[in-house]
Structures are given as structure tokens and as C-alpha cells.
C-alpha positions in Angstrom: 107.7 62.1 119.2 104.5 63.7 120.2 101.4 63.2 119.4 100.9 66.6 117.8 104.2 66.3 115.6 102.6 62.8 114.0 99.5 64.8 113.4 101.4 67.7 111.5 103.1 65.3 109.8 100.0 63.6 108.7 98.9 66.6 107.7 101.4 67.9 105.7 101.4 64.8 103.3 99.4 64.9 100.7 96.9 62.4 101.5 96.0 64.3 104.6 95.9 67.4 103.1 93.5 66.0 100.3 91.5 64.9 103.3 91.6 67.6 105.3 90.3 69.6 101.9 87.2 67.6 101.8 86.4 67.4 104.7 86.5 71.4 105.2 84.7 72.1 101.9 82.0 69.4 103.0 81.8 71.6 105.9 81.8 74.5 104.3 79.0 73.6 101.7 77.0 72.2 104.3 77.2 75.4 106.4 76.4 77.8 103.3 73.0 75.4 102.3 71.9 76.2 106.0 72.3 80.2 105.8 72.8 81.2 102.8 69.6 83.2 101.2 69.7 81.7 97.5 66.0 84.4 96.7 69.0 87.0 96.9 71.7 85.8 95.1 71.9 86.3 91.1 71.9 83.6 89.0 74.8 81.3 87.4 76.0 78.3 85.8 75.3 75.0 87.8 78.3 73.8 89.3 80.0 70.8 87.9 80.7 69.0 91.6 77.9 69.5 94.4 81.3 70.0 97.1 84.0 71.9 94.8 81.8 74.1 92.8 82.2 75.3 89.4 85.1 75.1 87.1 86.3 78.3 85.4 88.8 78.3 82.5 92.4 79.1 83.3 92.4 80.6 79.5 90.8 83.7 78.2 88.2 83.0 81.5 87.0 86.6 80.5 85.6 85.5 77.3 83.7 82.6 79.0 82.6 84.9 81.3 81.1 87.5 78.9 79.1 83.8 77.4 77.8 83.5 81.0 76.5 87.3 81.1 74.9 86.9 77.8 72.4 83.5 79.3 72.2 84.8 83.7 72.5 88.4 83.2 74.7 91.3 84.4 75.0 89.7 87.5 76.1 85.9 88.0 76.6 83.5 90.9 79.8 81.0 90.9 80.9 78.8 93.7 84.7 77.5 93.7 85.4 75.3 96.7 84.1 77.9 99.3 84.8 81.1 97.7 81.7 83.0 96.8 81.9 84.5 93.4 80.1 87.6 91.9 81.0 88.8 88.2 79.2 91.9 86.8 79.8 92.1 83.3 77.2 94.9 82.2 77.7 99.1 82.1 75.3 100.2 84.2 76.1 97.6 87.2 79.7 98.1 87.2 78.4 101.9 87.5 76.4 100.9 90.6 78.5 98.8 92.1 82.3 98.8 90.9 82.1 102.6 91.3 79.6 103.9 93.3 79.8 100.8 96.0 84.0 101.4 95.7 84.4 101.8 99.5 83.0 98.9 100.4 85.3 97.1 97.2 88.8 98.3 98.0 89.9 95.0 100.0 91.5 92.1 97.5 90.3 88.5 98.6 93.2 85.8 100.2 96.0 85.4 96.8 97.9 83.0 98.2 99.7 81.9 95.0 100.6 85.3 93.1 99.8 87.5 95.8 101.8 86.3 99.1 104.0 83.5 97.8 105.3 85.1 94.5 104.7 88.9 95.1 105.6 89.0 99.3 102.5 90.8 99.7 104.4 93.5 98.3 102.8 93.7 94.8 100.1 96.8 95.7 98.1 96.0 92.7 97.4 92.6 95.1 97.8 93.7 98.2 94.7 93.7 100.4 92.9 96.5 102.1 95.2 97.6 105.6 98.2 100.1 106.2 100.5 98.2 104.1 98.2 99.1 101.2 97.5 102.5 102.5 101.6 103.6 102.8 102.4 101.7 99.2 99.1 103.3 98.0 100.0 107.3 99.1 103.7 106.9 97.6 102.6 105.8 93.8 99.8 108.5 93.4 102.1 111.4 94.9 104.2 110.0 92.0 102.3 109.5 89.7 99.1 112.3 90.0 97.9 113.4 86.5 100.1 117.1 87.5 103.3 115.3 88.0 102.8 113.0 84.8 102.7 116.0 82.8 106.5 116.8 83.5 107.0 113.4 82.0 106.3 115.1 78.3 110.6 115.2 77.3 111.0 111.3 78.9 107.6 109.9 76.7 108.5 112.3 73.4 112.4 111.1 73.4 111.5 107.6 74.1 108.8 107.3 71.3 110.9 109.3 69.0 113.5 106.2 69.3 110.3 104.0 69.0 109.5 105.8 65.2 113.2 104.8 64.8 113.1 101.3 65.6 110.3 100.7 63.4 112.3 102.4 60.4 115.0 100.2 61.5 113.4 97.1 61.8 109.4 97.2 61.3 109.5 93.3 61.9 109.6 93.3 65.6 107.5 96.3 66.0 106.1 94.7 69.2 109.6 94.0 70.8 110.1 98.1 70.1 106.8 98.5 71.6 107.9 96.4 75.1 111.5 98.0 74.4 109.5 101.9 74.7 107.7 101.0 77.3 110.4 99.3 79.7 112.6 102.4 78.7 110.3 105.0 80.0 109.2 103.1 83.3 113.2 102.6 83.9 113.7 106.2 83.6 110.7 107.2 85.9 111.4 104.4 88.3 115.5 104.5 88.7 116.6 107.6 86.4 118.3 104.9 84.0 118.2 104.6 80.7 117.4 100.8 79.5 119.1 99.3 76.3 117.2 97.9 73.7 114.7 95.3 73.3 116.9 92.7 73.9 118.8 94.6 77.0 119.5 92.1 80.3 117.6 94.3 82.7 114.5 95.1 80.2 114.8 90.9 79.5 114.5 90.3 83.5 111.6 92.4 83.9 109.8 91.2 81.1 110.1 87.6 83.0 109.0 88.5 85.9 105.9 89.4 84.3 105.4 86.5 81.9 105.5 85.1 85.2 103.3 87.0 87.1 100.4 87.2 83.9 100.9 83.3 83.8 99.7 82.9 87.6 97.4 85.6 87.9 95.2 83.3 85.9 92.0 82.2 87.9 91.8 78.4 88.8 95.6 77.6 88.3 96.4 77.8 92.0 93.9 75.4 94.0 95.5 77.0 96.8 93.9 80.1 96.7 90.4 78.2 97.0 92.0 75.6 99.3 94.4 77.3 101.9 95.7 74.2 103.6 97.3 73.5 100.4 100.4 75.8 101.2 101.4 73.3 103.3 102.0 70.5 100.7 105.5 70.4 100.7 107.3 71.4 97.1 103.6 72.7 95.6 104.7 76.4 95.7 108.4 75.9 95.2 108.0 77.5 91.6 106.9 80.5 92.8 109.4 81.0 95.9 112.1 81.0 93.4 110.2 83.7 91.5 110.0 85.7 94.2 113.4 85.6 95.2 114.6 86.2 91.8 112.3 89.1 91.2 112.6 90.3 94.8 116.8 90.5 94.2 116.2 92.1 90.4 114.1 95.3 92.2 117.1 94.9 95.2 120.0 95.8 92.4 118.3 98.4 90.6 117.1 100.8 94.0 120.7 100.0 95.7 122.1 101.5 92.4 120.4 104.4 93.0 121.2 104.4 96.2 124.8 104.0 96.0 124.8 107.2 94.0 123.1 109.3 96.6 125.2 108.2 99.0 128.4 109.4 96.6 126.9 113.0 95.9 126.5 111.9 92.6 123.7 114.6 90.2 121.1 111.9 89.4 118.0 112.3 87.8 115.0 112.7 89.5 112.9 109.0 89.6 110.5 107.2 91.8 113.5 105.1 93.7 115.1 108.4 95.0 111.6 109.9 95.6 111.1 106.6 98.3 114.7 106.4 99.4 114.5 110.1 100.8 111.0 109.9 102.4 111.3 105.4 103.4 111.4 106.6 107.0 108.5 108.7 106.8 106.5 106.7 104.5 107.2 103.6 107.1 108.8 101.6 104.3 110.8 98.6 104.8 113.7 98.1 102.5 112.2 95.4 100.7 108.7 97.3 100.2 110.9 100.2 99.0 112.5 97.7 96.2 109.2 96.4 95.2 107.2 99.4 95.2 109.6 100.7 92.8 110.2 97.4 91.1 106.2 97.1 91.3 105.9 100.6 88.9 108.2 99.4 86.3 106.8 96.0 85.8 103.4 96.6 85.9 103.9 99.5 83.9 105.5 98.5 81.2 103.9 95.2 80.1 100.0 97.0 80.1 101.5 100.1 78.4 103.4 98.1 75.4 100.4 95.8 74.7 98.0 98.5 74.5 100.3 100.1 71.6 100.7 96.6 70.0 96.7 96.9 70.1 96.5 100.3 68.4 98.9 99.3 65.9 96.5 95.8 65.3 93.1 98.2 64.9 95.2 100.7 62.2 95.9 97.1 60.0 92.7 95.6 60.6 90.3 98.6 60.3 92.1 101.3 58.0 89.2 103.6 57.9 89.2 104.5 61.4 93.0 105.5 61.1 92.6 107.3 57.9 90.0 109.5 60.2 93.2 109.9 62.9 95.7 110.9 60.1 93.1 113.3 58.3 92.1 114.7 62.0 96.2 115.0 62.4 96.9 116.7 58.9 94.6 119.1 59.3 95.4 120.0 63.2 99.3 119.4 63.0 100.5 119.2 59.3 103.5 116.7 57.8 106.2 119.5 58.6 106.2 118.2 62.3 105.4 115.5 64.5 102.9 115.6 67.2 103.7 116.0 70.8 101.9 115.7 74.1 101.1 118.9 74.0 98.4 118.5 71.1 96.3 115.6 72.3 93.4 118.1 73.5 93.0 119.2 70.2 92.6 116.1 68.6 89.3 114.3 69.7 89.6 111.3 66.5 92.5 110.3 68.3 91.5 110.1 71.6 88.6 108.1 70.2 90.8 105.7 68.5 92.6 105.3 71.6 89.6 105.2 73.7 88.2 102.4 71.6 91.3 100.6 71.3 91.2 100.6 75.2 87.6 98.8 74.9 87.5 96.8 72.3 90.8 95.0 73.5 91.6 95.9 77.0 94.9 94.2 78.3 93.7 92.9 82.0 90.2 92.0 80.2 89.5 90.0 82.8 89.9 92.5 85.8 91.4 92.0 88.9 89.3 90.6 91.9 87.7 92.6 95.1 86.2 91.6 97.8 83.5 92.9 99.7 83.6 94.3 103.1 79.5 94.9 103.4 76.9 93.3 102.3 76.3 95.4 99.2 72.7 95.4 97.9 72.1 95.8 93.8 68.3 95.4 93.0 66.5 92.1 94.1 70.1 90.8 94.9 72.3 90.7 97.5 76.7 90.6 97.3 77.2 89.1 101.3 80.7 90.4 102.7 83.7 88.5 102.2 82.5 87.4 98.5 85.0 88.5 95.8 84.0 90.9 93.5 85.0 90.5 89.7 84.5 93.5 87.5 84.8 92.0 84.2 86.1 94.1 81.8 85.7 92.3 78.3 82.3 92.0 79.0 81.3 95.4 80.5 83.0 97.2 77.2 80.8 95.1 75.1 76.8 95.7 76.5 75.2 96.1 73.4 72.8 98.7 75.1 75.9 101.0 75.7 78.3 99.8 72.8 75.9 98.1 70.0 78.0 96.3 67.6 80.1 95.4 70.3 82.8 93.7 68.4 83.4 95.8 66.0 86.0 98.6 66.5 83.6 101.6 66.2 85.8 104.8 67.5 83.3 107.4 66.5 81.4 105.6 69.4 83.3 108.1 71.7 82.1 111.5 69.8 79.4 113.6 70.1 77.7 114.8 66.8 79.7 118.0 67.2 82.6 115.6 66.8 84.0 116.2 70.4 84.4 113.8 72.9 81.6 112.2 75.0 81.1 112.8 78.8 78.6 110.2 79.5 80.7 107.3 78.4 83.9 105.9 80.6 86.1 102.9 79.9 87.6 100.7 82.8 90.5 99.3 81.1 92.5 100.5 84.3 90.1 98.7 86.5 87.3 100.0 89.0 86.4 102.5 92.1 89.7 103.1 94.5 91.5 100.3 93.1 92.1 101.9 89.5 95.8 101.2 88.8 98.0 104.3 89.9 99.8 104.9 86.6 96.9 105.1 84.4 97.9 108.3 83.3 101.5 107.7 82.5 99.6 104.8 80.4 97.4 106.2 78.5 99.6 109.4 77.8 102.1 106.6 76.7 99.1 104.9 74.6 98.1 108.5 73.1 101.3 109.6 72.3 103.2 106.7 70.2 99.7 105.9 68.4 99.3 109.9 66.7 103.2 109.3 66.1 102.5 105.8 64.2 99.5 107.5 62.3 101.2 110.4 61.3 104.6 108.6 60.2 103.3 105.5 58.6 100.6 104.1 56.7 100.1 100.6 58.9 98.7 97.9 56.0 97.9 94.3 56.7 99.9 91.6 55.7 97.6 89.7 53.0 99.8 86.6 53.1 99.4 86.5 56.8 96.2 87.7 57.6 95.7 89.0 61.5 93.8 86.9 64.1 92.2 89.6 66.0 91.3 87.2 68.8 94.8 85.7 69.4 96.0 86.7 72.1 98.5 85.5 75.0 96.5 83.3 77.8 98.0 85.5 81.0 96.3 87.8 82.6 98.0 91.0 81.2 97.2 89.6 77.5 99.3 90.4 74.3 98.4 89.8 71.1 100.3 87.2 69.5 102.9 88.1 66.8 101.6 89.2 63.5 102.8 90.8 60.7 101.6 94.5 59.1 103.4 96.6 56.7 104.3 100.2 57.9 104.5 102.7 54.6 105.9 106.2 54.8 103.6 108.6 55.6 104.6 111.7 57.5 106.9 112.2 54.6 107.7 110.0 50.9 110.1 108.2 52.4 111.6 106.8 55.2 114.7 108.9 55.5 112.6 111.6 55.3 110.5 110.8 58.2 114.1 110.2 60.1 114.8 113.9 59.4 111.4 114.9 60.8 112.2 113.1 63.6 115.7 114.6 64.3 115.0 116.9 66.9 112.0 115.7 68.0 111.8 115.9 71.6 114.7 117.9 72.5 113.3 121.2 72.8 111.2 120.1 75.9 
């Protein structure tokens, strides 16, 4: 045996590679104490270990963060092994740098866990910068531009008018109807196929692979991401290789369905898969960036869309004056002798404020999703050096007091003028920052818009007084939930519920 093969071998076990981590971070930190300019880098916590840096929460890390803003400011300084970490939790700097330094923050940093190991580097929301990005990039947004989302009005009205139904049905599980509306529509935009109900096999896979994904896109989990040489520890990643493979063969079935019927001549609907398999050679696809760049659209899609709505309906128990001002704002628009429809939301600012705030006061990815910096990018006295990551922290930018005062409370006339219109100076970033805003945004929040006025019109949504709401529990991943709870949904739109069917009859079928 060479000499070379022992070394690998010494390498490989995890002695060596604990080692081999040391040494490199002992490197590493020695290097950065003998260039790095500390007058230009913000403030932060103190590490907890002089060679592996801070320690950030693998739970609800946003809210920890937004603690940090409140003591270093709206820009802070963490370390973690030797990743350089910047988090900008205030208004006006993610304006000045999220935004308007976006070029220079389009690149993701190394994700080694979630990103290459369980998504391929085929998940474009984690892809980095480079023409894999660029060809994934071009095919969602000709999909998914706000133009071609407004031919999506029948799919979102039919789908929601099943959603109104369900909760008639079963008001228990309103969230499971919420996941159920939102994996139906992204199935139909993705493959043309209609998805069963909540507990449907396919909608049940998909939700998986994103319990999955929200689980490891947690920061900290993976040491490996901070620590490279870890990959190489044999069995560490095992858990998610399998969840790639399983995921990776879910989004093979559904596009070779679809492609199966092409090849037979068959009239199918028109959907994102057939949209890719026609134009793969053109867009420089491989088949298995095909499967996951449709795949990629319905997972992501659906788990932000059917939180948001579980968030809506959470604000309408917990705050029942600020729906009273959506239903009053939708009597007097619309009337009781018909539903709302996409068609109306311009003419109903209280709603899009409600919806706005919703967005804000509990965004789903609160914590944002990293960037990293391909300049040096320069914000006041203090300096970002290229190759840092970026974090735009969401939680905390929605709640500066100088922008949002009373930050935690769910104020949706925050978003109106006095004129009761909607403001032009004030933007949310639920959907993340600069060129890396998440493509389907507007199927989202048309999705968002849309089942919300149908809630508030149909029911009166009343807190359960023997089970009163936690309006900070929420799931630990990174696409957060809220937790199960319990409201009461009263007739509204008409005295009873039957009646409210009968509204509903048509609904949808005339578009």
C-alpha cells in the first residue's frame, strides 16, 4: 500500500478528520487576526471559542438574531469556524445593501449539507451564482412572470373554492386543507395533474421532502458546511444521500408521466414540466435538472404558500378587529351574493393590508436565506469583504421600530395611506432580497390574497377560548409553520353553512 493511500485513510477516520479541522481553523484564525481590518467590521457577540467562533441556535436562530440587532445594531459580526458572517436586521440597511448592493449578492455561499448532498445542486433557491443558476433561473421566471400568473385565475379560484369546502367539511384540519390547496395548485402548474386530498400519496411525498429540507436548512446543524473536510467522514451524510435519492426519483416519476403522454399524442394541459420538456435542449437542461427544476417549483411552492394562509387564518382569530375591517371593506366592494375573485383584489386595499401585514409580522423563511458577497461591499464606516455570507434577516428587518413601531403587534393599517390606499414607500421581503427573490412570489401571494378574502367573506374565524393560540409557536425548520391550533369558523358569507356551499357552487367555473 502506498504511502498516500495510508494517508487518505488516516484522513478519512474521524480522528484525522477532527485533526485536520483544527488544525485548518487554527490556521485559518491565525491568518484572519493578521489581515483582517477589525476598525471596519460591525460589531457582534463575542464568540464562545477563540478557534470555532460563535454558536448560533439551530431553532428559531432568527429570533436570536433580531436580540443581537436590538444590543450591536443593524449590522452585526459572527464568526463560525472560518466563515465570516454579516446579518443586517434593520429597513434601511437591507435597502442599501440587500437591494441596492443585489449584484454584488446573487452568489449563495458553499451548502454542502442541503445544498449539494441533499438537493444535487439542483435546488435553484441554493444553487450558487454560475450558468447552472442562470439556465434554472431563465426557465422559472418565463414561467412564472407576474403576466403569465395571471392566466392562473380558473387553477387558484377552483382550487380555493374546494379549500371553502374542506373547511365546511372538516374545519378541524383547516391547515392540512391549507397544505392540501396549496400542493393542488403547484401540481397542476407544475405537471397538469390534479392532486388528491390532504392525505393523497404524491401531496404526502412532497410534503416530506420538505419537512426534510426546512429541517436541514437550519443554520449550525451541518458542521460540514463550516468544516468541508467533514464530507469525507464516512456515514456522516448518509441521511441526506437517501433523501436525495428519494426526492430526486419522486420529481423523476411525475415529469416522465408527463412525458409519456407527449410522447402518445395525448391533449394535456399546459404545466411547467411540458414547458421544460419541449425547450430541455435549448435551455441546456439535463434530465435530472429538468425533474428538479419542476420538482423544485412544486415543493417550494407549496409549503411557503400553505403556511402563509395558516398565518392569515391565525391573525383573523387572534386580532378580530383587523378582519372585521377586511369583511366590512369586502361587503361594501363585493356584497354576500358572491364570492370574491382574483379579479377584485385591486379594489380592495384593507385586504392587501391584512395580507401585507400577515406577510411581516410572521413571514415563513423569517430567517432568510444566505448570500454571499462577490465585492467588497462598503455600508457607512463598515466594510462586508468578498466571500463573507450575507444574511438578510427577515424577522428582524419587518420589526425596526423606526419603520414598523409596535412591531409585534399586527397593525395592518400600517400599509395605508390616510386616504386609505396602499403605501408606496413601504416594501416587505418575505420573498427574500435583490436578484435572489424567490421566482413564484406572485403565484404566492396571489394564492395568499385570494383564499384569505374567501375565508373573511365566508366565515367569521373565532378563537378557541379553551385552547387559547400561541402566536409564537411555530415549527423549528426553516420554512416555519405554525403549530396546530384550534379556531372556530362561523358562517358568514351566508346564515348558514349550506348556504355558503350554494354560493360557492359555481364559483370558478366561468373563468
Amino acid at each position: 500500500m502506498s504511502s498516500s493511500s495510508t494517508l487518505v485513510e488516516t484522513l478519512i477516520q474521524p480522528q484525522g478528520i477532527a485533526a485536520a479541522v483544527l488544525a485548518a481553523t487554527l490556521a485559518g484564525v491565525l491568518h484572519q487576526k493578521l489581515t483582517q481590518r477589525p476598525a471596519t467590521r460591525p460589531p457582534g457577540p463575542p464568540p464562545e471559542s477563540w478557534i470555532f467562533g460563535n454558536k448560533i441556535p439551530s431553532a428559531f436562530a432568527y429570533r436570536q438574531f433580531e436580540e443581537w440587532t436590538k444590543i450591536y445594531g443593524p449590522i452585526f459580526y459572527l464568526r463560525q469556524g472560518l466563515n465570516h458572517i454579516y446579518v443586517i436586521g434593520r429597513y434601511q440597511a437591507a435597502v442599501d445593501i440587500m437591494e441596492r448592493e443585489g449584484a454584488a449578492l446573487v452568489d449563495r455561499p458553499l451548502s454542502i449539507s442541503a445544498g449539494e448532498t441533499l438537493s444535487g445542486g439542483m435546488r435553484v433557491v441554493l444553487t450558487p451564482a454560475g450558468e447552472r443558476f442562470k439556465k434554472m433561473r431563465k426557465a422559472l421566471h418565463a414561467h412564472l412572470s407576474p403576466k403569465v400568473v395571471q392566466s392562473y385565475g380558473p387553477v387558484l379560484m377552483r382550487t380555493a373554492k374546494q379549500h371553502i369546502l374542506d373547511i365546511i367539511d372538516d374545519p378541524e384540519i383547516h391547515q392540512e386543507h391549507a397544505k392540501r390547496y396549496s400542493a393542488t395548485v403547484v401540481m397542476a402548474l407544475a405537471y397538469g395533474k390534479a392532486a388528491g386530498k390532504h392525505d393523497d400519496p404524491d401531496v404526502q411525498a412532497v410534503n416530506r421532502c420538505l419537512v426534510r429540507l426546512g429541517e436541514n436548512l437550519r443554520p449550525g446543524l451541518w458542521q460540514v458546511d463550516n468544516y468541508p473536510i467533514l464530507r469525507y467522514l464516512p456515514g456522516y451524510l448518509d441521511e441526506l444521500k437517501a433523501g436525495h435519492r428519494e426526492e430526486l426519483a419522486l420529481f423523476k416519476k411525475h415529469l416522465a408521466n408527463v412525458k409519456a403522454q407527449m410522447d402518445r399524442n395525448e391533449s394535456i394541459p399546459d404545466s411547467f414540466a411540458k414547458y421544460l420538456l419541449e425547450r430541455q435542449s435549448s435551455l441546456g437542461l439535463s434530465d435530472d435538472e429538468t425533474a428538479y427544476l419542476a420538482g423544485a417549483l412544486f415543493g417550494a411552492g407549496s409549503d411557503t404558500t400553505a403556511s402563509a394562509i395558516s398565518v392569515a387564518v391565525l391573525a383573523s382569530a387572534v386580532y378580530p378587529e383587523t378582519a372585521k375591517r377586511v369583511q366590512d371593506e369586502l361587503d361594501r366592494v363585493i356584497g354576500r351574493d358572491r364570492p370574491p375573485t382574483t379579479e377584485d383584489f385591486d379594489n380592495l386595499p384593507e385586504l392587501n393590508a391584512f395580507v401585507l401585514e400577515s406577510f411581516r409580522w410572521r413571514p415563513v423563511t423569517a430567517g432568510g436565506f444566505p448570500h454571499k458577497a462577490t465585492k467588497d461591499i462598503i455600508w457607512k464606516d463598515f466594510v462586508i469583504p468578498a466571500g463573507s455570507t450575507v444574511i438578510g434577516n427577515v424577522w428582524a428587518v419587518g420589526r425596526d421600530p423606526s419603520v414598523f413601531p409596535d412591531p409585534e403587534a399586527f397593525k395592518p393599517s400600517r400599509w395605508l395611506r390616510e386616504d386609505g390606499n396602499l403605501r408606496e414607500d413601504l416594501k416587505s421581503y418575505p420573498f427574500g432580497f435583490g436578484r435572489r427573490v424567490c421566482p413564484g412570489m406572485h403565484i404566492a401571494s396571489a394564492s395568499v390574497m385570494l383564499n384569505t378574502a374567501l375565508i373573511q367573506w365566508a366565515f367569521k374565524v373565532r378563537a378557541d377560548p379553551k385552547h387559547p393560540i400561541d402566536v409564537l409557536a411555530f415549527t423549528e425548520s426553516a420554512n416555519a409553520h405554525p403549530v396546530k391550533f384550534n379556531v372556530f369558523f362561523e358562517p358568514r358569507g351566508a346564515p348558514t353553512m349550506n348556504g355558503i356551499r350554494d354560493l360557492m357552487e359555481e364559483y370558478g367555473e366561468a373563468y
